[in-house]
matplotlib code that plots the C-alpha trace (Angstrom):
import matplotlib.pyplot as plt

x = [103.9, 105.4, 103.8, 107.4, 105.7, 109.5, 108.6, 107.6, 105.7, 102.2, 99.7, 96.5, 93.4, 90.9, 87.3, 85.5, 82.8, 86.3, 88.1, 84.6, 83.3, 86.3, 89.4, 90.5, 90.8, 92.1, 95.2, 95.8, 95.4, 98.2, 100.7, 100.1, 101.3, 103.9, 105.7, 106.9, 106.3, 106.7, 103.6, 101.7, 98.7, 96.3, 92.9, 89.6, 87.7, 85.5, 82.2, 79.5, 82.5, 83.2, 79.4, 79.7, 82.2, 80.8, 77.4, 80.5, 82.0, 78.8, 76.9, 79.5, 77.7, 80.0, 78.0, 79.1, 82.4, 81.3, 79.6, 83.1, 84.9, 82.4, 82.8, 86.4, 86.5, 84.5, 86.7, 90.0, 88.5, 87.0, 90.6, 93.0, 94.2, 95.6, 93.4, 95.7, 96.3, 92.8, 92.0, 95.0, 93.3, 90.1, 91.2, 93.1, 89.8, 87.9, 90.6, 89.7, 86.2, 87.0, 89.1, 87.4, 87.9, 91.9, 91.1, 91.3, 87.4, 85.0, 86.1, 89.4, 87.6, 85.7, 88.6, 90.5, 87.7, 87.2, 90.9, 90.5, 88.1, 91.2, 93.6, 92.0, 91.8, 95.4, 96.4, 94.4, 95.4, 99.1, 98.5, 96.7, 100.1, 102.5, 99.8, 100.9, 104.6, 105.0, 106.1, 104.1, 104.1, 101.4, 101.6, 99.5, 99.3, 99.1, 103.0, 102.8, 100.6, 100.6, 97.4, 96.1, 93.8, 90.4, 89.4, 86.8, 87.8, 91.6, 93.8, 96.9, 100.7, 102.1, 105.3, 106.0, 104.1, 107.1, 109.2, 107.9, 107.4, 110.6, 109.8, 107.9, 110.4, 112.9, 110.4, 110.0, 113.6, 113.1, 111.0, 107.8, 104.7, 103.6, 99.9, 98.8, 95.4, 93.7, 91.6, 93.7, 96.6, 98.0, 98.0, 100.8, 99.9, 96.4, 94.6, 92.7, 90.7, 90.1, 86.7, 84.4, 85.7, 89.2, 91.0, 91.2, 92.7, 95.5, 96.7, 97.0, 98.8, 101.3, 101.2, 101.9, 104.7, 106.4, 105.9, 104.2, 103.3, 99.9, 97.4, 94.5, 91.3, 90.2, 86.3, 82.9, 82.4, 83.9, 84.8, 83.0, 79.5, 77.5, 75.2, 74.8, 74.4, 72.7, 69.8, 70.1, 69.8, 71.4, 74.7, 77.5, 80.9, 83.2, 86.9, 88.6, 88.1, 90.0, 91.1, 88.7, 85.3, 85.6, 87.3, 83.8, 81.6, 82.9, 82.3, 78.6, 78.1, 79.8, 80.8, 83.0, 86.2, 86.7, 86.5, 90.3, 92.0, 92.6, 94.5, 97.5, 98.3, 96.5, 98.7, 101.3, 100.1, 96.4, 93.9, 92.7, 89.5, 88.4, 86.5, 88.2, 85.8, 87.2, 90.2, 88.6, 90.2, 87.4, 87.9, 91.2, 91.5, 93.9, 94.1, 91.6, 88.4, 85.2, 83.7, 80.3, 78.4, 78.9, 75.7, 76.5, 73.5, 73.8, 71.3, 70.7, 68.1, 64.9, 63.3, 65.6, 68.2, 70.7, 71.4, 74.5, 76.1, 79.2, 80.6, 77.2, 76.5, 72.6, 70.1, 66.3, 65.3, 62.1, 63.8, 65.4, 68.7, 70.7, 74.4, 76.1, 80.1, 82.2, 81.3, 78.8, 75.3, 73.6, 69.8, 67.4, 64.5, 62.7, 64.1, 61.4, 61.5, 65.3, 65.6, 63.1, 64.7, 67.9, 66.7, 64.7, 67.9, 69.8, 67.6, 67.1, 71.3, 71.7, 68.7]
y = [64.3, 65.7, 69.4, 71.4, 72.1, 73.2, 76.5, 79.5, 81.6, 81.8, 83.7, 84.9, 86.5, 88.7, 88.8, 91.9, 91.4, 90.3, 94.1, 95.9, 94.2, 93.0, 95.5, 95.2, 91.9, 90.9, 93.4, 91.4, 88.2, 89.3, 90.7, 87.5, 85.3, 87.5, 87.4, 83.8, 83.6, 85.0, 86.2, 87.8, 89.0, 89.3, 91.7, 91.6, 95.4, 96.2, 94.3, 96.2, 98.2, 95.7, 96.1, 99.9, 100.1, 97.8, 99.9, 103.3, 101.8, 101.0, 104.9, 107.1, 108.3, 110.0, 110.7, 106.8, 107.8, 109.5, 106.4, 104.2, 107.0, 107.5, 103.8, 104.0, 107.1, 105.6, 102.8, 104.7, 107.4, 104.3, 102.9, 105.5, 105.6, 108.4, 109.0, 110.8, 107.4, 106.9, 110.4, 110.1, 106.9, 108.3, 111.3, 108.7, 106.7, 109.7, 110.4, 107.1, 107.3, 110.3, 108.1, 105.1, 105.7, 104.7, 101.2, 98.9, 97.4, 97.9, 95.3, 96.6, 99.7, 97.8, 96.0, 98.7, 100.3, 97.4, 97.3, 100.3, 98.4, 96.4, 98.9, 101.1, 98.3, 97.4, 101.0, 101.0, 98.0, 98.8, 102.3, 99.7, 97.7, 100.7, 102.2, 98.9, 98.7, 96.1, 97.6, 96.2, 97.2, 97.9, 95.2, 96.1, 92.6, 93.5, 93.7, 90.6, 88.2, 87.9, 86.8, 86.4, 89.2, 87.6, 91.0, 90.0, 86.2, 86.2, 82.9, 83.2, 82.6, 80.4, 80.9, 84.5, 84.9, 82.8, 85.3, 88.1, 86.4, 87.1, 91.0, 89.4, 86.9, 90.3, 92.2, 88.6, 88.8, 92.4, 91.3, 93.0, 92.1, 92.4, 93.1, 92.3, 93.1, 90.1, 89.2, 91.3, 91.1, 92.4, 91.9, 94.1, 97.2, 96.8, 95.7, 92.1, 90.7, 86.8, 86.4, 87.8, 85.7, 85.6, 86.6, 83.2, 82.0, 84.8, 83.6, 80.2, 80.6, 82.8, 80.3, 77.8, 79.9, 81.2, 77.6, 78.4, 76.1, 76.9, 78.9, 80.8, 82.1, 84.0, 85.3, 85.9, 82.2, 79.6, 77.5, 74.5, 73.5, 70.7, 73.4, 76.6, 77.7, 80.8, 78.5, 75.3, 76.0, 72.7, 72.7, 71.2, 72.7, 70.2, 70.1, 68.5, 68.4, 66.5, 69.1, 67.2, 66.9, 70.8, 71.2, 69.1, 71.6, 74.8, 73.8, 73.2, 76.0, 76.2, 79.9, 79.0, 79.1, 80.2, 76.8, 78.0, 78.2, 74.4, 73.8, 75.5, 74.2, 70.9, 68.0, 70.7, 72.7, 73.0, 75.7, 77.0, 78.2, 80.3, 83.1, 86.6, 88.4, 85.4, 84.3, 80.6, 78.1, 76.1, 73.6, 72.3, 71.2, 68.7, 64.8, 64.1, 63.3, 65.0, 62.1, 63.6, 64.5, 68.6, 70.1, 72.9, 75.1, 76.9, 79.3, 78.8, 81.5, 82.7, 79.6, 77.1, 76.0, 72.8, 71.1, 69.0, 67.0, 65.8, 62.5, 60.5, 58.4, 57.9, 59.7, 58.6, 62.3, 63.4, 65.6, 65.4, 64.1, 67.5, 65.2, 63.2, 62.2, 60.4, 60.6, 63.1, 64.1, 66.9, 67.5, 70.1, 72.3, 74.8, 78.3, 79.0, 76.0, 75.9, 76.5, 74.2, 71.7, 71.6, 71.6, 68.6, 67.0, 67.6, 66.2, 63.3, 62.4, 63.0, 62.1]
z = [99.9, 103.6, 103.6, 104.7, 108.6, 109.1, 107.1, 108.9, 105.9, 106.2, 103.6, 104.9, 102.9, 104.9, 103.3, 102.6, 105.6, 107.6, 106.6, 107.5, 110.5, 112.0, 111.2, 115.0, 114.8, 111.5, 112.4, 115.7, 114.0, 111.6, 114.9, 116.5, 113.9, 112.7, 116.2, 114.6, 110.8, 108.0, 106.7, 103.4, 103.4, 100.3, 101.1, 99.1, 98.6, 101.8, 101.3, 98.9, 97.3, 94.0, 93.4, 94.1, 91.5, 89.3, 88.9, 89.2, 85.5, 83.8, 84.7, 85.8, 88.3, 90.3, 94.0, 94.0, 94.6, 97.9, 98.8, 98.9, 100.4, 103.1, 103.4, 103.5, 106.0, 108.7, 109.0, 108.5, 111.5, 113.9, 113.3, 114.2, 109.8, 107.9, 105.1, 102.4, 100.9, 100.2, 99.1, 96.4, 95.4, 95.1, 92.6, 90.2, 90.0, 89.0, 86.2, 85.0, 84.4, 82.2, 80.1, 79.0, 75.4, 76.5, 77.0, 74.6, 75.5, 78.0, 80.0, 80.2, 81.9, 84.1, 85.5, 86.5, 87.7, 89.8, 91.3, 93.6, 96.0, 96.9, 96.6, 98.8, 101.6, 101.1, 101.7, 105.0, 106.2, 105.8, 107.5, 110.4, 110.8, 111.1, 113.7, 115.3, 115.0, 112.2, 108.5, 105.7, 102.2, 99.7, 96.8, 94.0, 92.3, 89.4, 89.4, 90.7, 89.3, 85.6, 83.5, 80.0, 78.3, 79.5, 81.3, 84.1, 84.6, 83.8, 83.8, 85.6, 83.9, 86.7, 84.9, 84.8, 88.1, 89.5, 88.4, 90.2, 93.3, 94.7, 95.2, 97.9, 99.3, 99.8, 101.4, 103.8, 104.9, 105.9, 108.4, 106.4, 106.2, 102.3, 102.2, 98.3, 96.5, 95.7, 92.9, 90.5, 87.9, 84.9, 81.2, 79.2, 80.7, 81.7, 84.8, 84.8, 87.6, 88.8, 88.8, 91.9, 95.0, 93.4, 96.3, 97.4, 94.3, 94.8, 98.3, 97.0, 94.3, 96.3, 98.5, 96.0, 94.8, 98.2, 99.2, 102.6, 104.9, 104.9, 103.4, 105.9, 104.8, 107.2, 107.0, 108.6, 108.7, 110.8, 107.7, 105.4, 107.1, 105.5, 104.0, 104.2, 107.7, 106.5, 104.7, 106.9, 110.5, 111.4, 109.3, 110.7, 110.8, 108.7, 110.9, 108.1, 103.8, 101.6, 98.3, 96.0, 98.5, 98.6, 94.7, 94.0, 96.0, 95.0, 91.5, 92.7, 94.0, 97.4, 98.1, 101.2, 98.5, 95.0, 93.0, 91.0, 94.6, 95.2, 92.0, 93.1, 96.5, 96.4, 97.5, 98.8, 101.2, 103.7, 103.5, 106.9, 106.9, 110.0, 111.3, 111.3, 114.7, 116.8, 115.3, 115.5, 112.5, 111.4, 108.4, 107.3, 103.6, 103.0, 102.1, 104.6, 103.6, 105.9, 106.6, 105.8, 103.0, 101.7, 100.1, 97.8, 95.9, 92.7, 91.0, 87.6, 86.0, 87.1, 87.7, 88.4, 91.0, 91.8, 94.9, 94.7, 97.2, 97.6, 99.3, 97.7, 94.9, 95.7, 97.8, 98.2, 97.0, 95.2, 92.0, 88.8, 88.4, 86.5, 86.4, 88.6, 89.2, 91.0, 94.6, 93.9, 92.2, 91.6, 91.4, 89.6, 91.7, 91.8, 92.5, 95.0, 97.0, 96.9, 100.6, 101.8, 99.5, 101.1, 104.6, 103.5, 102.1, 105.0, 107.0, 105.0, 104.9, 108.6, 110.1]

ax = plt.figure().add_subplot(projection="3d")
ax.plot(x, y, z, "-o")
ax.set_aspect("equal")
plt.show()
């Protein structure tokens, strides 16, 4: 299939670490390639704010809310931002902790609960854009993106998704910049989210949908190493992925993308990955294999961990086989020596 390079619309998620750390930049990113595309943009909550709100819906503890409107403040204040957006936000989520007993489970709750993180970073994102002479518009997704009832790890309906889609194709030929919520959508009336790291899966399936010519995942990371350059000093930066190597990988573990984001564009359209402070592009996913193994880590409980890798059928390693695939296996450690494990594997594939 001939991805449609002819097409000017672009989706591109910011991380939380991306929104926090590198606000600046993740704005100038977005007025540089708007000056000729099209372009959405889908945001994740600032980082630490999902888990803020998480531990805000299970004790109600309400100094909490201070926390992620401190949070909030400082950015909106180092960043030029009006803040009345944010307060408004702020006093609807304190209504809704005083009305659980108005959703039909807890999960329910949680869920919305868990929606202002990126509603809040949408609103001061937009507020960033207009400080910068480009009009975008706060998308809350969950108008947008339409999902079954399983609060907390929802499947999408690609079908009457499709349908809604076009709210953002108007707002396109405006010449606006839609900036959408990721990791959320809606069920009936009530708010569902994608599973934690979702917002990747939302700009690829509006990629999919608004049939853009590429997807860009934009973080605190360059893109896809060999393993994690956090726990393996010598990681190599992957330039290019095939969809299934890193399909593989993120089911193994890999956190560099949210293992339900390749379904929707694979075969289509490439993922960028890149690196928000420096506007570097590190990985791209596409039919092009990386021409080096990927080792992905996973931890299982207390005690245990896997290492899998991906791009091997056989490695002279001293561990338990846990399963094995085509192209890849997957071995069983020892929590504690997890990290010394995969240095050790590393070493032993590319040494």
């Amino acid at each position: 299939m001939i991805y449609k390079l002819s097409n000017k619309r672009v989706v591109v998620k910011f991380g939380g670490s991306s929104i926090g750390d590198s606000f600046k930049k993740a704005v100038e990113l977005v007025l540089k390639l708007h000056e000729e595309n099209e372009v959405v943009v889908v945001l994740s909550a600032l980082k630490g704010v999902t888990d803020a709100l998480l531990d805000l819906a299970e004790s109600k503890d309400e100094p909490i809310i201070e926390e992620i409107a401190k949070k909030h403040e400082k950015l909106a204040n180092k960043s030029g931002i009006d803040l009345n957006s944010v307060e408004i936000l702020l006093a609807e989520l304190e209504q809704v902790l005083r009305n659980e007993k108005s959703f039909p489970n807890k999960k329910a709750f949680i869920d919305h609960v868990l929606s202002f993180g990126e509603r809040l970073s949408v609103n001061l994102f937009v507020n960033a854009l207009k400080n910068s002479g480009i009009e975008g518009e706060a998308i809350d997704s969950f108008h947008i993106i339409r999902t079954d009832n399983g609060f907390g790890n929802a499947k999408v309906d690609f079908n009457e998704t499709a349908k809604r889609v076009k709210v953002l194709e108007d707002l396109l030929k405006q010449n606006k910049v839609p900036v959408v919520t990721g990791f959320l959508g809606g069920y009936k009336s009530f708010r569902t989210t994608l599973g934690r790291g979702g917002s990747d899966y939302t700009a690829t399936i509006l990629g999919s949908l608004l049939e853009a010519r590429a997807v860009l995942i934009m973080s605190d990371v360059k893109g896809i190493y060999t393993a994690d350059p956090k726990i393996v000093k010598d990681a190599k930066l992957l330039p290019f992925a095939s969809y299934e190597e890193v399909l593989t990988a993120s089911m193994l573990g890999m956190k560099a993308l949210h293992e339900r984001a390749i379904e929707p564009v694979k075969g289509k359209i490439p993922i960028i990955l890149g690196k928000t402070n420096n506007r570097r592009l590190g990985t791209l996913i596409s039919k092009i294999n990386a021409g080096m193994p990927i080792l992905a880590h996973k931890i299982i409980n207390e005690n245990l961990a896997s290492i899998g890798i991906v791009g091997v059928n056989e490695v002279n390693f001293n561990a338990r086989i846990y399963k094995r695939g085509r192209n890849w296996i997957c071995f069983l450690v020892r929590r504690e020596e997890l990290e010394n494990n995969l240095n050790d594997l590393h070493e032993v594939i590319f040494k």
